[in-house]
N, C-alpha and C positions, 0 to 999 in steps of 0.2 A: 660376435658371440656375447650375449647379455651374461652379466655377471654379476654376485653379490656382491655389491658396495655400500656396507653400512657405515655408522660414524668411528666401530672400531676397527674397520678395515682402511677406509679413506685415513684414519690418523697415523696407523700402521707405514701404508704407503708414503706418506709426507716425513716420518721420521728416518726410513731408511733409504730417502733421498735427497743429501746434500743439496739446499738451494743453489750455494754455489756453484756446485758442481751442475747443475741442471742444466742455469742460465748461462752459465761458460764454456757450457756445449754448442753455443750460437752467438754471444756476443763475446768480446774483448772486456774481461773485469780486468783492474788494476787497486790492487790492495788501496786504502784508504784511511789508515788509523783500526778501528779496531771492525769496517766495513770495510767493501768494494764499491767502485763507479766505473761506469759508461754513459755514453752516449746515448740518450733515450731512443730505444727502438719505435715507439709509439707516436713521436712529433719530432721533427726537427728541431735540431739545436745544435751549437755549436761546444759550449760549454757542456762539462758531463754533469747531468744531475738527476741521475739514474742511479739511485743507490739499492746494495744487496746486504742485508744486514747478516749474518750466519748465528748470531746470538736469540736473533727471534725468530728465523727461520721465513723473513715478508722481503718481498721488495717494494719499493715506491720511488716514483719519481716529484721531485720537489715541481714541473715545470710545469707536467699535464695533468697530474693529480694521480695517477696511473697506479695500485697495488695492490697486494695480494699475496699468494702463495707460490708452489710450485706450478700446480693442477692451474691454477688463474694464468701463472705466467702461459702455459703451453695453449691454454683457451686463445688468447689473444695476441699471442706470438706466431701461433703456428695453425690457430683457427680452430682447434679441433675443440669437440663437444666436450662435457665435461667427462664425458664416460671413455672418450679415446686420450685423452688427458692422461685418466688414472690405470688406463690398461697400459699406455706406454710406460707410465713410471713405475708400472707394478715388474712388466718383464724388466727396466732396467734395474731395479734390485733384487730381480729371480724371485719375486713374492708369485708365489700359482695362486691364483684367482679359481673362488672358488664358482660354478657356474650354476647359474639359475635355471632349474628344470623347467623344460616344454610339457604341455599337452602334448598330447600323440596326436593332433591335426594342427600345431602351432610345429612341432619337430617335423613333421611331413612335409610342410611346407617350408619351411627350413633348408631341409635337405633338398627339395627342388632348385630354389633358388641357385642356391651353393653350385649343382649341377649345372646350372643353365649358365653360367657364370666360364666355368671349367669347359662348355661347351663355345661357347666365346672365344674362351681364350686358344682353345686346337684349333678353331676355325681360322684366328688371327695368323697363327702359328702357319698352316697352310696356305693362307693367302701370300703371307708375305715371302716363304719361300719359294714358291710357284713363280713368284714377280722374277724370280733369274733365270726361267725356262724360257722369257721374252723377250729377249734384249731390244724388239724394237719396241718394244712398251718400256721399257728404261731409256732408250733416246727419246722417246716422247716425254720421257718427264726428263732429262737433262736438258732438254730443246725449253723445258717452261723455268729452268735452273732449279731443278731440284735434283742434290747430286747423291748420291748414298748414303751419306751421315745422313740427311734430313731424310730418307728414306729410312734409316734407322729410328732416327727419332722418333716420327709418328709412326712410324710402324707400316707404311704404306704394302701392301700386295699386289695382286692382283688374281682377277676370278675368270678362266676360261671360259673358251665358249660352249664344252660339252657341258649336258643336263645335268649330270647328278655323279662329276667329281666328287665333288665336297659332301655330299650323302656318303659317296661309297666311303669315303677317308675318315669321317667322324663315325660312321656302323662300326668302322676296322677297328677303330679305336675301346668298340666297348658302348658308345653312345646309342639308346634306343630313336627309332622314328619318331616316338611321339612327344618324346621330350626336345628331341631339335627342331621339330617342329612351332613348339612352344615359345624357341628364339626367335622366328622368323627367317631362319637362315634357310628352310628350304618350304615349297607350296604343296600342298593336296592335288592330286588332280581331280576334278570333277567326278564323282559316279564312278571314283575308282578308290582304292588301297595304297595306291601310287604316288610316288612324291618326287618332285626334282626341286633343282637350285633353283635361288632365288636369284643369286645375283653371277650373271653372266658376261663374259666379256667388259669388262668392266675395271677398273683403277679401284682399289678397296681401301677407304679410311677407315681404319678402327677407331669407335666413339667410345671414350673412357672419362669415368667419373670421379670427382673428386679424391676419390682413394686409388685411383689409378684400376680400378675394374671396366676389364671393358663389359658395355651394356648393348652396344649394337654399332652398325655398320653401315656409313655411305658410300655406295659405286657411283663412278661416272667415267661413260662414253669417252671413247678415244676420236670419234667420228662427230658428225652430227646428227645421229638417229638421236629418237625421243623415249622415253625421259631422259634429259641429259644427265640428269642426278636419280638416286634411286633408295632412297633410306628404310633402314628395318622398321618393321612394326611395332607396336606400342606393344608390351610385355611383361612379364614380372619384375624385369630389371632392366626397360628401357623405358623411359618415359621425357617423350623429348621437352615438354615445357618445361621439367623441371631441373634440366642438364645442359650445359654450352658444352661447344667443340671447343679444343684447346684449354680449358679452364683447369686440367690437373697440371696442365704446366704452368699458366699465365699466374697461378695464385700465388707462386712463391716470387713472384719477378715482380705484382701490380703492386706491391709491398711499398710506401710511399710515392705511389705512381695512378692515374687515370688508367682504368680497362680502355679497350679500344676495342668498339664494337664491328664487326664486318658482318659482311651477309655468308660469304660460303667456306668449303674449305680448302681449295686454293689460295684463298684468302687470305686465312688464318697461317697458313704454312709460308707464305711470302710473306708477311707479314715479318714471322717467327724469323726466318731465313736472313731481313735483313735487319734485324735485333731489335724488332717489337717484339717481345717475349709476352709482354701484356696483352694480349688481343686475343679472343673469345669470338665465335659465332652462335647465333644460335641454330639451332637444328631444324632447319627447313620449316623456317614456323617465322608468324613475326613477335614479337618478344613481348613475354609474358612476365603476371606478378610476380610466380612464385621462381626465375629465372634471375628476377629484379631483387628479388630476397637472397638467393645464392649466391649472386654478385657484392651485397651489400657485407658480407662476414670480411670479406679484404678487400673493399676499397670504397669509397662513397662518390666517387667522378667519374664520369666518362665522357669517351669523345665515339662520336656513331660517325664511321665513315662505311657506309653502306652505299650500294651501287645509285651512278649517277643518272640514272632514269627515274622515268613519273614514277615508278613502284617500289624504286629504292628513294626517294624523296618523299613519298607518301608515309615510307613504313618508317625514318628518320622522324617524321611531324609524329607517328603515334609514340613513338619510342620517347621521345624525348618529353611528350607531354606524360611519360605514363612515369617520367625519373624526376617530373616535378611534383607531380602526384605523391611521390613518394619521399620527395624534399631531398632530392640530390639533383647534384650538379652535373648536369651535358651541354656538351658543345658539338656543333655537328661539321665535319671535316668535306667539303665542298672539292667533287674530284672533276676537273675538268680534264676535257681531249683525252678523256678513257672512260669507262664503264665501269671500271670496279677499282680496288686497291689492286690487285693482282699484274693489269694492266696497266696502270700509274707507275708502277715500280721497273714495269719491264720498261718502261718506255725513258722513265724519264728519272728513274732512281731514287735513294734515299733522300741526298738532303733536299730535292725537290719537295718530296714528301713531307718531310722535317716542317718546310716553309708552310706547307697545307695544315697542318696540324699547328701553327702556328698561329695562324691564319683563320683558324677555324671559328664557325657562330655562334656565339652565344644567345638564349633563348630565345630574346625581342629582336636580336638581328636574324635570326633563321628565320623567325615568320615574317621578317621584314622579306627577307628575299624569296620565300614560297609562295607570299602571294604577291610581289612585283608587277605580274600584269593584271591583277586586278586596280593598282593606283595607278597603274600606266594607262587604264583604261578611262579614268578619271573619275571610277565609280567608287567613292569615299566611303558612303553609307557601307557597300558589300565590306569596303575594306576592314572598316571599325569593325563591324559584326562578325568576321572571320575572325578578328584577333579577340573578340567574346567570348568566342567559339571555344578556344586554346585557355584564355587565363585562367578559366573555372576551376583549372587544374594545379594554379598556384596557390598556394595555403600562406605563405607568407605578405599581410597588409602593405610593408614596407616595399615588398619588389610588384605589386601591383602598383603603388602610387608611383614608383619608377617608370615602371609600362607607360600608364597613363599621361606622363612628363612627357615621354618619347613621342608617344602616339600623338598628342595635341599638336608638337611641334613639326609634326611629321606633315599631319591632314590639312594644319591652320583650322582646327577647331577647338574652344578653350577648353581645359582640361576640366575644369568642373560640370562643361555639357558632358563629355565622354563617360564623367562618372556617375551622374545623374541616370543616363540611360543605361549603364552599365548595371546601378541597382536596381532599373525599373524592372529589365530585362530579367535579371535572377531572384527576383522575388512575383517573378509574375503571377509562378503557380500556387503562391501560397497566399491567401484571401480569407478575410476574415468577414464573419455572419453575427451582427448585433442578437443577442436574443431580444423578449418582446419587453423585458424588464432593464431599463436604461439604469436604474438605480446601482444594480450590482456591477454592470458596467463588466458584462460574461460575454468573451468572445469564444466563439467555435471554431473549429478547422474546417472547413469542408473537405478540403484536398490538399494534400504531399505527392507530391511525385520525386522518387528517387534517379540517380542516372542508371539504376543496376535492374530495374521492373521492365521494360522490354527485352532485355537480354537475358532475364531469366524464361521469360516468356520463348522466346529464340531457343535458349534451351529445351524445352519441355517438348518443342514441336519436334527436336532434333532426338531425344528420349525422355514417352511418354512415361518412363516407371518416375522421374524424377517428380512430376506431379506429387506422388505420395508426398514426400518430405515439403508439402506446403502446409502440412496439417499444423505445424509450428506458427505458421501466421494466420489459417483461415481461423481456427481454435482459440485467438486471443482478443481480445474486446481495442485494444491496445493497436493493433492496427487497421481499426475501422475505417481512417480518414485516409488509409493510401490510398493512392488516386486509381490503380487495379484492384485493390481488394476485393471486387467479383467475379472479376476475371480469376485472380487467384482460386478464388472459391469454387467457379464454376468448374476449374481446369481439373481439382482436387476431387469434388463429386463427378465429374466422368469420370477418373480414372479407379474411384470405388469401387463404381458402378459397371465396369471393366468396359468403358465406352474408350473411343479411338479420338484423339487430340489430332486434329491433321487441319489439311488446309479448307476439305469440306465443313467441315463440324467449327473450325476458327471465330465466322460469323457469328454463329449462335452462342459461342462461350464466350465474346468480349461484344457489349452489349452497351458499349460507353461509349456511343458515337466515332468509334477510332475506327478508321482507315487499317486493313488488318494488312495490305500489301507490305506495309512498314515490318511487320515480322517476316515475310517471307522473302526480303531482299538478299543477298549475300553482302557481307559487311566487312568483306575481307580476313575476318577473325578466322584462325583456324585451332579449333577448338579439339587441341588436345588434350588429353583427361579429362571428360565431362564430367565425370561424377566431382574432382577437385574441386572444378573449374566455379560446378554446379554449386555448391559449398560454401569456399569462398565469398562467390557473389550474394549469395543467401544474408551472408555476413556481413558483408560491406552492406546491403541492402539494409538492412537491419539500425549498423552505425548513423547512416545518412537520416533513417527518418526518426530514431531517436535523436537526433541532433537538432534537425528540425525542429521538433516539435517542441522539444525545451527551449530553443529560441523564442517559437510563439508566444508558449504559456511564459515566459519569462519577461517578455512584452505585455503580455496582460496583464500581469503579476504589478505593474508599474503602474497601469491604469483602473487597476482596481480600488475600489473604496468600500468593498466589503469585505470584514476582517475574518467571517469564519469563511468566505469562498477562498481569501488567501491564501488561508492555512492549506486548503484541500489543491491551492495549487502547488503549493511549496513541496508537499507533500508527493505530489506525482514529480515533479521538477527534481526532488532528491532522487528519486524511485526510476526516470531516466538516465539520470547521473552515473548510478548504478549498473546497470544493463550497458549503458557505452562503456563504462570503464572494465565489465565481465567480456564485451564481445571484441572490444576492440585485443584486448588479451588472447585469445581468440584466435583472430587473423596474424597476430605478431606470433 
C-alpha cells in the first residue's frame, strides 16, 4: 500500500521509535556507559563493537563502518526497502499512515492484483487440504522423507485428477472465471466458454515471494508421464525470472552464510529438511540477472549444486560466469553417483554432503574440470580458447593475472604468450582508420561490437513490437560505429513500416555479410519477461559501447598532437562518462 512519507512524517516515525527498543527486538544490547553494544550483525567479530547510542538516536559499528538510523537499521538487517522500513515502524507506534491516492486505472489494477493474490492463496488452501484425501500420495512423499511438518512448512497439496475441482471450489468461494483465469490456475478450452484445471494429478508446490505471497504453483507427477514438472504461467503476480523457490525462507537463515543454488523443488525441500535453510531454486528457467539482483540484498556467495548431468554442468558454467559478471563469489558443488542433491542425500546423507560443499570448485578449478577432456584430448589451443571464452566475464585484473598464472602452468605455455593472445583476441573487433591528414594524428572507429547486439536481435525475431524501442539508438549519431547499427535501423524501419521481422525478411534486414542462422539457433536461454529482459539488454548494450568507445578516444586522446581536436575529444570522453554513469544507475 503506497503511502505519504514526507520529511515530517519519516521524522515523526523515528521519534516515536526508541532506537533501542527497535534493535533489541533482534539483537542482544547490553548497557555500556551512557550507550549499548553487541556483536556486529553485519561482519563477524568476536569483540562487540556495535554500538546503539539512545541520545542521538544512530547506530554504528566501530569494525565495518556500518550506521544509520532506525529505518537504515531494518533496510539492512532485515532487507526491506526503505518504504517497508517505515511502514513497519509506523504500525509499531500505532502512527496510521496516511495513503497516497490512485488514479481509477492505477486503483483497478490494484485491486486486481490484490484479487489474484487472495486467489492463490484458496487455491493453496485447497491443494494442501485435499493432500489428506490421499494417503497414498502422503506415503509417496514419506517414501522421499518428507514427513508432515515439512509438508506444513511448504505448504505442499495436492491437485486431483478430476477437470475442474478447483474451478468449482474457488466459483463457490465468490471467485469470477476470468479473474482465475488471469492466475493460470485454470485453461480456456478452445472455441468454447469453458474452462478446467490446470494442474491435475499432481504433488502442488506453492511458489511464494519474498513477502511470503504466494505468486504461482509447481506440480509434479507421481509416475513417469511427461511433463514431469508443470509450472504457472507468467502473470501479474508471477514472474518466474524475477523470484526463486524457497527464498522467503532461505533469506532469513543465508544471513552470514553462501545461498546454495539447486535446480528443482525436491531439491530445495531436502535440502531444507536436512538444515540447508539457505538454498533457493530457480523456477524452471536457468538463472537470470534480475534473480542475481534478489539474491544479492542477503548475501554476495554462492555455491550452485545443480544437477550432475551435461545440462546441469552446462547451466552451473552460465550461472557461475553470470556471478562473476556481477563480481560475486561461486563455487560450484560437484554431486557424484547421483543426479541431483535430492538423490545425494537420500543416498549417502548429510555429512557426505557437508564433505561436497567443502570440496566444492572454485572458478578456474570448475572450468578446469568442464573442459578436462578437451586437455585430455591434448588439444591445448581449444583449451586456452575455452577458458577466453569464460574470463571475459571477470572484471577483476588481479584474478585474471591469477587465471593466467594457472593456465601457463597448467598447458606449459608462458604466461605472457597466454596474455598476448588473450588481448589480441578481445580487442579484435575494435580497429582503428588513419584519416588522410597524419598531422592531426585522428583516429576513427569503424566498428564496436557489444556481447548484448545479437541477443537483442534474438529478441526482436521472438517480438516484432520490440523493434519500436530501437528508435533510442537508430535516432542518435552517437551510435554509428556499432557494428549492427543497420541492422538496428533496418529492424526499426520495417516495423514502422508495419512490415514482418521473421526468418524470411532476416536476409534482407542484416546486410553486413553475417551468417543470419546464428540468430535462429536456440541458445538455451529461456526468455522470461521479454519486454524486462528486452530493456535491461538495451542497457547493458548501451554501457558496453559507451565504455568502449571512451577507451578508444582515450587512446587517441594520447596520440594526438592537435590541441583543439583534443579539446573536442576530451569533450565527447566527459560526455560518455556521463551516459555510463546515468545508464549504469539504470540497470542497478
Amino acid at each position: 500500500m503506497p503511502y505519504k512519507l514526507d520529511s515530517d512524517v519519516i521524522n515523526r516515525i523515528l521519534e516515536e521509535n526508541d532506537i533501542v527498543d527497535v534493535i533489541g527486538e533482534f539483537l542482544p544490547l547490553k548497557k555500556a556507559g551512557a550507550n549499548y553494544n553487541t556483536n556486529c550483525p553485519f561482519h563477524k567479530e568476536k569483540t562487540p563493537s556495535f554500538v546503539v547510542s539512545p541520545d542521538k538516536q544512530v547506530f554504528h559499528c566501530f569494525g565495518c563502518g556500518e550506521s544509520g538510523d532506525s529505518i537504515s537499521f531494518l533496510t539492512k538487517y532485515k532487507n526491506f526497502t526503505f518504504v517497508e522500513a517505515a511502514e513497519y515502524l509506523a504500525r509499531r507506534a500505532g502512527i496510521v499512515l496516511e495513503e497516497t491516492s490512485f488514479s481509477s486505472k492505477e486503483n483497478s489494477s490494484k485491486q486486481l492484483i490484490d484479487k489474484l493474490y487472495k486467489i492463490n492463496r484458496e487455491a493453496a488452501a485447497y491443494f494442501y487440504k485435499n493432500l489428506r484425501r490421499y494417503p497414498e500420495v502422503i506415503k509417496y512423499l514419506e517414501s522421499r522423507k518428507i514427513d508432515v511438518n515439512v509438508i506444513k512448512k511448504f505448504g505442499i497439496g495436492y491437485a486431483s485428477d478430476e477437470w475442474d475441482n478447483l474451478l468449482k471450489y474457488l466459483t463457490n468461494k465468490g471467485f469470477d472465471e476470468e479473474d482465475i483465469l488471469k492466475t493460470g490456475l485454470i485453461i480456456k478450452k478452445e472455441n468454447s466458454n469453458n474452462y478446467y484445471d490446470r494442474f491435475r494429478k499432481r504433488v502442488i508446490f506453492p511458489i511464494f515471494d519474498v513477502k511470503s505471497r504466494i505468486i504461482g504453483f509447481g506440480g509434479r507427477v507421481l509416475d513417469n508421464s511427461l511433463p514431469k514438472y508443470l509450472n504457472s504461467p507468467e502473470s501479474l503476480v508471477f514472474n518466474k525470472g524475477y523470484n526463486l523457490y524457497g527464498l522467503n525462507l532461505a533469506k532469513e537463515a543465508v544471513r552470514d552464510k553462501s545461498f546454495i543454488l539447486v535446480e528443482g523443488y525436491m531439491d530445495v525441500i531436502k535440502m531444507h529438511v536436512h538444515g540447508y535453510t539457505n538454498t533457493v531454486a530457480a523456477l524452471g528457467t536457468s538463472l537470470t540477472e534480475n534473480q542475481i539482483k534478489l539474491m544479492k540484498r542477503y548475501s554476495k556467495s554462492f555455491y550452485l549444486a545443480l544437477d550432475s548431468d551435461n545440462a546441469g554442468q552446462k547451466a552451473a558454467l552460465k550461472a557461475i560466469n553470470m556471478l562473476k559478471k556481477n563480481n560475486l563469489d561461486g563455487k560450484v558443488v560437484i554431486i557424484p553417483d547421483a543426479k541431483d542433491p535430492d538423490e545425494y542425500l537420500n543416498k549417502f546423507g548429510k555429512i557426505n554432503f557437508d564433505k561436497l560443499i567443502e570440496n566444492s570448485l572454485d572458478y578456474y578449478s570448475f572450468l578446469e574440470y568442464y573442459y578436462i577432456e578437451i586437455y585430455d584430448n591434448s588439444n591445448k589451443v581449444e583449451y586456452i580458447n575455452k577458458f577466453f571464452d569464460n574470463i571475459v566475464n571477470v572484471s577483476s585484473e588481479i584474478e585474471k593475472e591469477l587465471i593466467f598464472e594457472k593456465l601457463s602452468s597448467k598447458v606449459g605455455v608462458s604466461k605472457e604468450s597466454i596474455i598476448k593472445e588473450y588481448n589480441k583476441r578481445s580487442t579484435k573487433h575494435v580497429t582503428f582508420v588513419k584519416s588522410a591528414k597524419p598531422a592531426e594524428n585522428k583516429q576513427q572507429v569503424t566498428k564496436i561490437t557489444t556481447s548484448h547486439e545479437e541477443e537483442l536481435i534474438k529478441l526482436i525475431l521472438t517480438n516484432n513490437d520490440f523493434a519500436f524501442q530501437l528508435k533510442e539508438i537508430v535516432n542518435e549519431d552517437t551510435f554509428k560505429d556499432l557494428k549492427y547499427y543497420q541492422t538496428f535501423k533496418n529492424m526499426y524501419e520495417y516495423k514502422i513500416n508495419d512490415k514482418s521481422i521473421n526468418m524470411e525478411s532476416l536476409n534482407d534486414i542484416i546486410n553486413d555479410n553475417v551468417d543470419v542462422s546464428v540468430f535462429l539457433q536456440n541458445d538455451d536461454v529461456d526468455y522470461d519477461n521479454l519486454e524486462a529482459l528486452f530493456k535491461d539488454c538495451m542497457k547493458r548494450l548501451k554501457i558496453k559501447y559507451y565504455e568502449k568507445k571512451r577507451t578508444i578516444l582515450t587512446n587517441s586522446l594520447k596520440q594526438s598532437e592537435n590541441a583543439a581536436n583534443s579539446k573536442d575529444v576530451m569533450n565527447e570522453i566527459f560526455s560518455l562518462a556521463k551516459k555510463i554513469k546515468s545508464t549504469k544507475e539504470e540497470v542497478n
